[in-house]
Backbone as numpy.savetxt, mean C-alpha at the origin, in Angstrom:
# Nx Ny Nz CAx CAy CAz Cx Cy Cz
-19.28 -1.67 -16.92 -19.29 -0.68 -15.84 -19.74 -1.35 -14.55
-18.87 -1.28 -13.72 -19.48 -1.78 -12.47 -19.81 -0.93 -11.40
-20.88 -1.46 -10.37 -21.17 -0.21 -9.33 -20.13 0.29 -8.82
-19.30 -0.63 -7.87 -18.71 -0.27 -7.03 -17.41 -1.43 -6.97
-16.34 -0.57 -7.09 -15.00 -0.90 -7.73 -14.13 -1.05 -5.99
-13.51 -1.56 -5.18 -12.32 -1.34 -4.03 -11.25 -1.75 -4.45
-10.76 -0.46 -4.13 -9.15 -0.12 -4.10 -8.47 -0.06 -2.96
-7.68 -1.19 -2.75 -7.19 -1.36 -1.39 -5.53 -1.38 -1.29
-4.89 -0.19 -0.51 -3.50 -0.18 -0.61 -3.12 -0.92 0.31
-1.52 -1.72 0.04 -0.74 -2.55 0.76 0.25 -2.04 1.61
1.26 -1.40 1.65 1.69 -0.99 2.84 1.16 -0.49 3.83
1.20 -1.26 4.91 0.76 -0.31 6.28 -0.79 -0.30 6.24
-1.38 -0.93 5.25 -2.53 -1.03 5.08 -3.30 -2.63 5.26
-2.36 -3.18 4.75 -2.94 -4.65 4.64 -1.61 -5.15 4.95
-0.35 -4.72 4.95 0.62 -5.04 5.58 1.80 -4.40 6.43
1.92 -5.07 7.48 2.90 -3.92 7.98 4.04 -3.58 7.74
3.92 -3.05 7.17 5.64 -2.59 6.23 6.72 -1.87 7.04
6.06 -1.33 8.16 6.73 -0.57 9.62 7.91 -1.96 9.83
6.79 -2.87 10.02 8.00 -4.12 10.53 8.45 -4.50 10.07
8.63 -5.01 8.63 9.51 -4.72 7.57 10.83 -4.07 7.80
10.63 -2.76 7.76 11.41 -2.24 7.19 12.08 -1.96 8.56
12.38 -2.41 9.98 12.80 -3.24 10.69 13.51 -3.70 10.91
12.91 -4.78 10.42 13.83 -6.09 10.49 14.69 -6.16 9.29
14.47 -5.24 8.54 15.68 -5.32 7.03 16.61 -4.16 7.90
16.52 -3.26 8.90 17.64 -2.59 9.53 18.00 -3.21 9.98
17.42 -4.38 10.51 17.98 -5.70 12.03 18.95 -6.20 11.56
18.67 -6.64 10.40 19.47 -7.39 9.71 20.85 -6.99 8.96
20.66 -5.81 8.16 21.81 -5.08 8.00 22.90 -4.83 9.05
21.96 -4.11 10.56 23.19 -3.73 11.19 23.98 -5.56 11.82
23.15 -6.46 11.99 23.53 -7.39 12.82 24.63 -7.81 11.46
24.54 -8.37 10.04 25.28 -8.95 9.37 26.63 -8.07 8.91
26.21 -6.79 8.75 26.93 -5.95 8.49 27.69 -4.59 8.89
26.76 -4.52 9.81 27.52 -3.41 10.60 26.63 -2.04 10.72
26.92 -1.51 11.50 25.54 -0.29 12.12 25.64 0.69 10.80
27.57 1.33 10.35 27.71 1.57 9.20 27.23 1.47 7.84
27.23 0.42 7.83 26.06 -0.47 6.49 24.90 0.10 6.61
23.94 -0.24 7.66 22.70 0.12 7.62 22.40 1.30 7.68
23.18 2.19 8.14 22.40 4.06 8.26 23.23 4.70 6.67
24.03 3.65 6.09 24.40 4.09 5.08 23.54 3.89 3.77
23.02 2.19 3.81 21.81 1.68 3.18 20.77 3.28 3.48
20.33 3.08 4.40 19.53 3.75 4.47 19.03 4.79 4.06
20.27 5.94 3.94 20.26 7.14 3.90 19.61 6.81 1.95
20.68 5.92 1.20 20.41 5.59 -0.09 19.10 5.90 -0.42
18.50 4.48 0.54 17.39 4.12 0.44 16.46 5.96 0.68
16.43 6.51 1.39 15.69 7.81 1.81 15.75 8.23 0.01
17.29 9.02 0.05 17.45 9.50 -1.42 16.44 8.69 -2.35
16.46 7.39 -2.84 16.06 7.35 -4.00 14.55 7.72 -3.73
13.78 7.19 -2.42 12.71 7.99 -1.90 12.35 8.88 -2.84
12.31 10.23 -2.36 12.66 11.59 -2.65 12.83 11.44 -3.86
13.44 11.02 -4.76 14.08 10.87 -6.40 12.74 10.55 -6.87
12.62 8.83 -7.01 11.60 8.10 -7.48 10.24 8.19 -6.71
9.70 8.41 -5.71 8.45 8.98 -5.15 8.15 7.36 -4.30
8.93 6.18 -4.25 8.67 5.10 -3.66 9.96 4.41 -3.31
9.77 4.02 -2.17 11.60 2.92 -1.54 11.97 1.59 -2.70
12.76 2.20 -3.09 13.34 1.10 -4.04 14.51 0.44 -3.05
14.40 -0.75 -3.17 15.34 -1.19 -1.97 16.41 -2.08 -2.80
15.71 -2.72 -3.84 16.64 -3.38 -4.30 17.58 -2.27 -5.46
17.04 -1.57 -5.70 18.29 -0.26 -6.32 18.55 0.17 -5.35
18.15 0.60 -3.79 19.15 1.28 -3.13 20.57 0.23 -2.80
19.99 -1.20 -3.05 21.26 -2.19 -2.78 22.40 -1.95 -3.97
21.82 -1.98 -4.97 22.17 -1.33 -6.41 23.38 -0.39 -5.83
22.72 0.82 -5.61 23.60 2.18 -5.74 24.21 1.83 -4.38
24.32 1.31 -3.33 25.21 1.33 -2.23 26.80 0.00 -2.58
26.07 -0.61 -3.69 27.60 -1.69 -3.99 28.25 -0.69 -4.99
27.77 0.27 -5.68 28.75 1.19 -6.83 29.39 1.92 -5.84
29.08 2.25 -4.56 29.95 3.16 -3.67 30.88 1.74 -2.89
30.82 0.29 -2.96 31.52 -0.83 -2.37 31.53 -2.04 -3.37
32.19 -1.44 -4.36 32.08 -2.63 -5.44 33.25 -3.86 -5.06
33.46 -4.20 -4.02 33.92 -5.67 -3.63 33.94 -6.02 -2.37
32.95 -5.28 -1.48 32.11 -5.98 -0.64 30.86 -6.91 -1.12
31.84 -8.55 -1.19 30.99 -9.49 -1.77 30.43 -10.14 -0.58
30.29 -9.60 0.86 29.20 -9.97 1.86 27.62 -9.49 1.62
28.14 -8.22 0.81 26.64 -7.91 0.98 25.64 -8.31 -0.43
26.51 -9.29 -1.10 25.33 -9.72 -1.76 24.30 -10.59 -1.77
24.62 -11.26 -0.36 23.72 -12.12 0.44 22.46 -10.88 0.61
22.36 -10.33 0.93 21.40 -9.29 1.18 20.48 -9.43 -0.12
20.70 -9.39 -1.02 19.53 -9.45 -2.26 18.46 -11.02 -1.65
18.83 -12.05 -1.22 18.62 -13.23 -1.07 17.39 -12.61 -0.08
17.95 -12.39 1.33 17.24 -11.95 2.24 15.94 -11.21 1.79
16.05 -9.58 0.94 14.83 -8.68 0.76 13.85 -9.88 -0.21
13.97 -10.77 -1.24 12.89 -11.37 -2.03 13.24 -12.55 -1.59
13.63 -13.14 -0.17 12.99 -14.16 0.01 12.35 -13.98 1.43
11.69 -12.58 1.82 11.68 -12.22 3.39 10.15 -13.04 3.04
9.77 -13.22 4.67 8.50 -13.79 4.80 7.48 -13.27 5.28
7.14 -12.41 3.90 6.31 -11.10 4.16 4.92 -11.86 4.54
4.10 -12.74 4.20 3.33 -13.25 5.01 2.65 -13.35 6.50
3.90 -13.39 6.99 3.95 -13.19 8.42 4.07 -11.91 9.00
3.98 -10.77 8.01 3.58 -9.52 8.02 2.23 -8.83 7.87
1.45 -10.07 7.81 0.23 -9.37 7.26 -0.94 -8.60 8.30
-1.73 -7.49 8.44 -1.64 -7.18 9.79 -2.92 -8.41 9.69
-3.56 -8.64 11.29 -4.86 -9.58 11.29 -6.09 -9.08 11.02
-6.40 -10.09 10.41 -7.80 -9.53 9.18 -7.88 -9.30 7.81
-6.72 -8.99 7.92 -6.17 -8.33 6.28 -6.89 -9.50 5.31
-6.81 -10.36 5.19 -7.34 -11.66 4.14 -8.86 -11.60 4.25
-9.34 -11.65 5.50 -10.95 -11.35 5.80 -11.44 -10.43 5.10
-10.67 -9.13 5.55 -11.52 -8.08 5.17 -11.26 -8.16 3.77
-10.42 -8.78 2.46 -10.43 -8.64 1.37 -11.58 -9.27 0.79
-11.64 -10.87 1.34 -12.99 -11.74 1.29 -14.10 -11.32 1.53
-14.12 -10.03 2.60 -15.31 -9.52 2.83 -15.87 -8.27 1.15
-14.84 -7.35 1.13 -14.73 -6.47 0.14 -14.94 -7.57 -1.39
-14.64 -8.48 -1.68 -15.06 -9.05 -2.77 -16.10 -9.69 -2.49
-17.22 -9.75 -2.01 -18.38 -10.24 -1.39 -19.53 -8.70 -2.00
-18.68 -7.54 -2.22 -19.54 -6.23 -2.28 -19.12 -6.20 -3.64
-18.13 -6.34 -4.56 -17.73 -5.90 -5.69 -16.37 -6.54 -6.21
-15.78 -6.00 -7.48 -14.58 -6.54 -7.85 -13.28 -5.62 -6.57
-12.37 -6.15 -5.91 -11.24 -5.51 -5.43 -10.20 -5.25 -5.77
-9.35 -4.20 -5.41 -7.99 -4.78 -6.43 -7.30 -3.86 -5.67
-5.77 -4.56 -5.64 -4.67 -3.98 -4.70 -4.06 -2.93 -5.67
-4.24 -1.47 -5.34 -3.82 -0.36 -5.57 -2.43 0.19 -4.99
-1.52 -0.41 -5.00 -0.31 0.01 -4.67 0.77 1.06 -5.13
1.87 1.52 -4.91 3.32 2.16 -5.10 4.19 1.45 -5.12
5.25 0.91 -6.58 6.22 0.48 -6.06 7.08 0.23 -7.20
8.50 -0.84 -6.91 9.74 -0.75 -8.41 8.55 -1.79 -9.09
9.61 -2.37 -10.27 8.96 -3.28 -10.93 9.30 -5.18 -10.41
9.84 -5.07 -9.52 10.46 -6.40 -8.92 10.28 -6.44 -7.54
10.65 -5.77 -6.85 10.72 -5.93 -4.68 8.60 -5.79 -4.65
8.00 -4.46 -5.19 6.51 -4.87 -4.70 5.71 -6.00 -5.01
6.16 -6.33 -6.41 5.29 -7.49 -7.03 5.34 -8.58 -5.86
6.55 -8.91 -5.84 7.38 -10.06 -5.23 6.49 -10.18 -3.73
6.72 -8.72 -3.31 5.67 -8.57 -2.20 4.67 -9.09 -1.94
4.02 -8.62 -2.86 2.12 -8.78 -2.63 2.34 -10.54 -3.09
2.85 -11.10 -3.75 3.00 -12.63 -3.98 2.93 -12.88 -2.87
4.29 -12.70 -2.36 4.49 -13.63 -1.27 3.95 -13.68 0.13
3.27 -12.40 -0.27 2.14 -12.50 1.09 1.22 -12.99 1.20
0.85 -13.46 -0.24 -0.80 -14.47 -0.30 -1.66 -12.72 -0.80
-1.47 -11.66 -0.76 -2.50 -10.92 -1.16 -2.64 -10.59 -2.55
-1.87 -11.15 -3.38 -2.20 -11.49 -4.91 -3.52 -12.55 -5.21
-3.16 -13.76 -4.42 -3.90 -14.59 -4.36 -5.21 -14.78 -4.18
-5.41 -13.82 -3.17 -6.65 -13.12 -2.29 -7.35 -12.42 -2.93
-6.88 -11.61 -4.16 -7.56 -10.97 -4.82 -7.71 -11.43 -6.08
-7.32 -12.77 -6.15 -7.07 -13.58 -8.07 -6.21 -12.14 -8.75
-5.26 -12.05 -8.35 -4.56 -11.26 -8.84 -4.80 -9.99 -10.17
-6.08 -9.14 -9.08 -5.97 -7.86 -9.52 -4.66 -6.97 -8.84
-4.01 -6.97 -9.54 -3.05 -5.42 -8.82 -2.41 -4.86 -9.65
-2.80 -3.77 -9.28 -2.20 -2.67 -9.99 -1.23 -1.92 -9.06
0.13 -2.01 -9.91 1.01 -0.95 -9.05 2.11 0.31 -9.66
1.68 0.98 -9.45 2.44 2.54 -10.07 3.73 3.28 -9.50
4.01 3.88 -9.87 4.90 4.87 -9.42 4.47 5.96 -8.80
3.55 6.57 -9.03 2.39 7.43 -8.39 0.86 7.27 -8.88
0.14 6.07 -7.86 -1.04 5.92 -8.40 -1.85 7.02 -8.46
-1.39 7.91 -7.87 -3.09 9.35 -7.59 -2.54 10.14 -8.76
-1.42 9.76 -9.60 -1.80 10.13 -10.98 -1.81 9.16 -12.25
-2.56 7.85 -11.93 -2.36 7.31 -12.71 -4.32 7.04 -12.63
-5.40 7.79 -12.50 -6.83 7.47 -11.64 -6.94 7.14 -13.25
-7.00 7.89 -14.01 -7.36 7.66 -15.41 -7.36 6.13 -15.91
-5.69 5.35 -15.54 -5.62 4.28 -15.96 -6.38 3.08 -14.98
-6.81 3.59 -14.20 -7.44 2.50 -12.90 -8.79 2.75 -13.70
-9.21 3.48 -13.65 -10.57 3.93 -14.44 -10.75 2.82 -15.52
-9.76 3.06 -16.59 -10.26 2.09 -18.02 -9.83 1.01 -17.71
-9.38 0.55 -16.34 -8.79 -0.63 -16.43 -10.02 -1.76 -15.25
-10.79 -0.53 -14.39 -11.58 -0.87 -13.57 -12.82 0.10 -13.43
-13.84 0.19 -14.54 -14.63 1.22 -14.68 -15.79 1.17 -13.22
-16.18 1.92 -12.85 -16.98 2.02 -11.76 -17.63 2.90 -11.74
-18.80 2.93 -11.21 -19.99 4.39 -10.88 -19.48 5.16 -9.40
-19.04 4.10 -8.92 -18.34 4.61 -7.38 -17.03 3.55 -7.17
-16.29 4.30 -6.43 -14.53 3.60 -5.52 -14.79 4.00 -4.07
-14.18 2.94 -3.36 -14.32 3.10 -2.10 -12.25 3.21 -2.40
-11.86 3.60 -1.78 -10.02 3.53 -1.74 -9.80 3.49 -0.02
-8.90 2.14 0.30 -8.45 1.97 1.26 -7.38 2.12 1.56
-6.48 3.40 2.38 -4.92 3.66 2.28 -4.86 4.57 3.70
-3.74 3.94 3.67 -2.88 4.98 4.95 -2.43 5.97 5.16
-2.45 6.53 4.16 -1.95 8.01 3.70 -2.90 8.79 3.44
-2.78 9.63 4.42 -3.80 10.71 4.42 -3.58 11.45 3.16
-2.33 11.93 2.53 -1.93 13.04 0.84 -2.66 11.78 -0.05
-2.53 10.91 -0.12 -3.05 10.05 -1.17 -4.50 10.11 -1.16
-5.26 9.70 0.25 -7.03 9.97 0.11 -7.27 11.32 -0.45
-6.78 12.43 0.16 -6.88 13.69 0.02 -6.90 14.02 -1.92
-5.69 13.25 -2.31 -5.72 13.27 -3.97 -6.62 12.81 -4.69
-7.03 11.70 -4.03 -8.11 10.67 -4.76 -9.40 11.75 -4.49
-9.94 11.88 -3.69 -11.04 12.51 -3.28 -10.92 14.15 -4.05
-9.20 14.43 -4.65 -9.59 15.76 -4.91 -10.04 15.74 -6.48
-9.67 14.27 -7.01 -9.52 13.82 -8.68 -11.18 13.76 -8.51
-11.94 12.13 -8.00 -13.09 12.15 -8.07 -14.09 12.47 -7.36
-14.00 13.64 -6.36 -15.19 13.90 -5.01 -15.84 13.02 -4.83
-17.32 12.91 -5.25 -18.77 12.27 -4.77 -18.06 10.80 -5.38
-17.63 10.48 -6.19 -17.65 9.17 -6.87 -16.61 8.09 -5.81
-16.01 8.59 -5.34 -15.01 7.74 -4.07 -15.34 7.92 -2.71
-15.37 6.68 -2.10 -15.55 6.40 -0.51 -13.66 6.78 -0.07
-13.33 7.54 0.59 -12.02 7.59 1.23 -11.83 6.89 2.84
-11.29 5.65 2.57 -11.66 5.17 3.98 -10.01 4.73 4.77
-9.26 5.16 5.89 -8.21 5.57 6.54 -8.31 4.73 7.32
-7.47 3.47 7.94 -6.94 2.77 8.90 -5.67 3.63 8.94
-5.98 3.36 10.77 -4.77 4.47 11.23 -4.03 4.03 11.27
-3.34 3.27 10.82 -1.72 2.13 10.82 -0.80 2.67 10.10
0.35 2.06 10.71 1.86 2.49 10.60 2.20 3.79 10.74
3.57 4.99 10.12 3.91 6.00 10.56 2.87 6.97 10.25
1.64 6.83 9.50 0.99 7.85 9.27 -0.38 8.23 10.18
-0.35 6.78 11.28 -1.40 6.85 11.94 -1.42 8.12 13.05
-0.31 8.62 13.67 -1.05 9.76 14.50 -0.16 10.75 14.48
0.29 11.29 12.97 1.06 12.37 12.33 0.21 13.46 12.24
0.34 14.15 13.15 -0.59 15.37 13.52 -0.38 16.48 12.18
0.41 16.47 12.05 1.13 17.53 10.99 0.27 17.19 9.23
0.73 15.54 9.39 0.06 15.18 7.84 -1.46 14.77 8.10
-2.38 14.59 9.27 -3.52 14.23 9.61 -4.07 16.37 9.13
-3.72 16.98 10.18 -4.00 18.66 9.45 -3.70 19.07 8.14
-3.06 18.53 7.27 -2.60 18.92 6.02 -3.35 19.02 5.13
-4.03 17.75 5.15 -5.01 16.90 4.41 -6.78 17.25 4.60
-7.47 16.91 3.90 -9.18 16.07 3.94 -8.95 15.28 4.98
-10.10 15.86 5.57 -10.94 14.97 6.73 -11.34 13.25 5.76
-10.64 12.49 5.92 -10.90 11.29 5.29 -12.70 10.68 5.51
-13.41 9.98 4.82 -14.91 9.89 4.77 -14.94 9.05 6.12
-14.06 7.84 5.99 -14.21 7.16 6.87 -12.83 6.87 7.20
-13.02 6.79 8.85 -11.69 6.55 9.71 -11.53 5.19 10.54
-11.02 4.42 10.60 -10.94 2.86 11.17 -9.66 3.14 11.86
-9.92 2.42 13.34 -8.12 2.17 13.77 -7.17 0.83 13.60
-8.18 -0.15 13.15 -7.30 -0.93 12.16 -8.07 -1.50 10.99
-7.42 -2.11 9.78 -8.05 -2.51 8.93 -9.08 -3.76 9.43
-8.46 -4.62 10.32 -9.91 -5.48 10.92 -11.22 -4.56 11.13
-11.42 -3.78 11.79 -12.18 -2.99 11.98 -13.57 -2.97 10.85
-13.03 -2.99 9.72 -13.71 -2.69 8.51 -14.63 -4.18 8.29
-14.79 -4.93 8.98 -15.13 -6.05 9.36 -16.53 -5.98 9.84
-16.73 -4.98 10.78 -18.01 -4.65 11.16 -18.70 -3.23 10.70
-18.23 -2.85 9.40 -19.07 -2.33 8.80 -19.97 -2.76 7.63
-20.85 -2.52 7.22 -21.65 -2.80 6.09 -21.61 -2.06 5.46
-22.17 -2.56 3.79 -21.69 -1.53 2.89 -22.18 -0.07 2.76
-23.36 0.34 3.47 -24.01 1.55 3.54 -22.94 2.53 4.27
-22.55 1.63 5.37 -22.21 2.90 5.89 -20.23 3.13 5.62
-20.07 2.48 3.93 -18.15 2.79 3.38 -19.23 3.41 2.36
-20.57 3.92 1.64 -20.67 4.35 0.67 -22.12 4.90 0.69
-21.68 6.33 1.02 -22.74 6.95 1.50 -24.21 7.64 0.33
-23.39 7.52 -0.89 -24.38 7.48 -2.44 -25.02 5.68 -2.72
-25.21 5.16 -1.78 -25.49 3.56 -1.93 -27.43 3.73 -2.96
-27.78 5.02 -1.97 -29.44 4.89 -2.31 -29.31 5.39 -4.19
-28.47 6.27 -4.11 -28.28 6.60 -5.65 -27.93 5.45 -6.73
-26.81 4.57 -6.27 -26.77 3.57 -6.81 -27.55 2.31 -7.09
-28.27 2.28 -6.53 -29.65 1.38 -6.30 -30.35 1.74 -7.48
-30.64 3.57 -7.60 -31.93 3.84 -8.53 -31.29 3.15 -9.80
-29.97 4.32 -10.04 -29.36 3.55 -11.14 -29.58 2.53 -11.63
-29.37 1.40 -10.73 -29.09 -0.11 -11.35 -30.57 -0.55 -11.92
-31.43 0.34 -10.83 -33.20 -0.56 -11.31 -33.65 0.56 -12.31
């Protein structure tokens, strides 16, 4: 059992996936045509909506069964797992992980297929960063159970961009999770999904930020945890 467990999500969180997903339109419309890309796209939305996360390499999937001998676009698989997500990472992102494993065990809590996220978090160095704890689901805020036996803790601090996701976590374990919100990417000043939700515990406007906090003030049961341990 450990005190205090961090759960830190990767899109838009530790990486900018905004720009990403970008430069994979940049690229579509420039190689292929504006057609291609709002057509990709739309795919890409659908399986969204379907599967609960952007599958990109099945939306490439299901857009060649609608163009099964457009053999241009199979250069495109090359491009999404060999992009240089690295150079996506926002600044700090590696610090503040070094910092967070300095307080406890960390581990990248993600959404995603079984091939395009892995590939991800590799190739960004944030596998590495964490000696490769990660866990990634299809819907982690119902998977708390398996994070639990897989990462037992007295307290979670959870780091994510998504205000419905803190809101879940915090509604599964209340007192036992720190909910802490960097305002980055599309969810940072979504008035609509910022009102929807829990007032998140703690609010940062970027993940550097989290840099100059100490651990008292991401985990406000710290004095409780103390008695515990002695």
């Amino acid at each position: 059992m450990n005190q205090i467990v961090f759960l830190v999500d990767v899109d838009n969180t530790l990486l900018d996936n905004d720009h990403i997903q970008a430069d994979i339109k940049a690229h579509l419309e420039r190689d292929y045509g504006a057609a291609c890309r709002d057509r990709y796209w739309a795919i890409l939305e659908d399986l969204f909506v379907e599967l609960g996360y952007r599958d990109y390499l099945g939306a490439l999937q299901r857009y060649r069964v609608e163009h099964p001998q457009d053999m241009q676009l199979l250069s495109m698989s090359s491009f999404l797992v060999d992009y240089p997500f690295a150079n996506r990472l926002y600044p700090q992102s590696l610090d503040v992980l070094a910092q967070l494993r300095k307080w406890g065990p960390t581990v990248l809590l993600t959404d995603g297929d079984v091939v395009f996220q892995p590939r991800k978090v590799e190739r960004s160095g944030l596998s590495e960063a964490v000696s490769s704890h990660v866990l990634i689901y299809i819907h982690k805020e119902l998977a708390l159970d398996d994070v639990e036996a897989r990462y037992p803790a007295l307290h979670y601090v959870l780091v994510d961009d998504k205000p419905r996701i803190l809101a879940a976590v915090k509604d599964a374990w209340g007192d036992r999770v720190t909910t802490v919100f960097p305002r980055q990417g599309q969810y940072a000043h979504d008035a609509e999904a910022l009102a929807s939700f829990a007032v998140p515990d703690v609010t940062v406007d970027r993940i550097g930020d989290l840099l100059g906090c100490d651990l008292s003030s991401l985990i406000t049961v710290l004095p409780r945890l103390e008695a515990m341990r002695r």
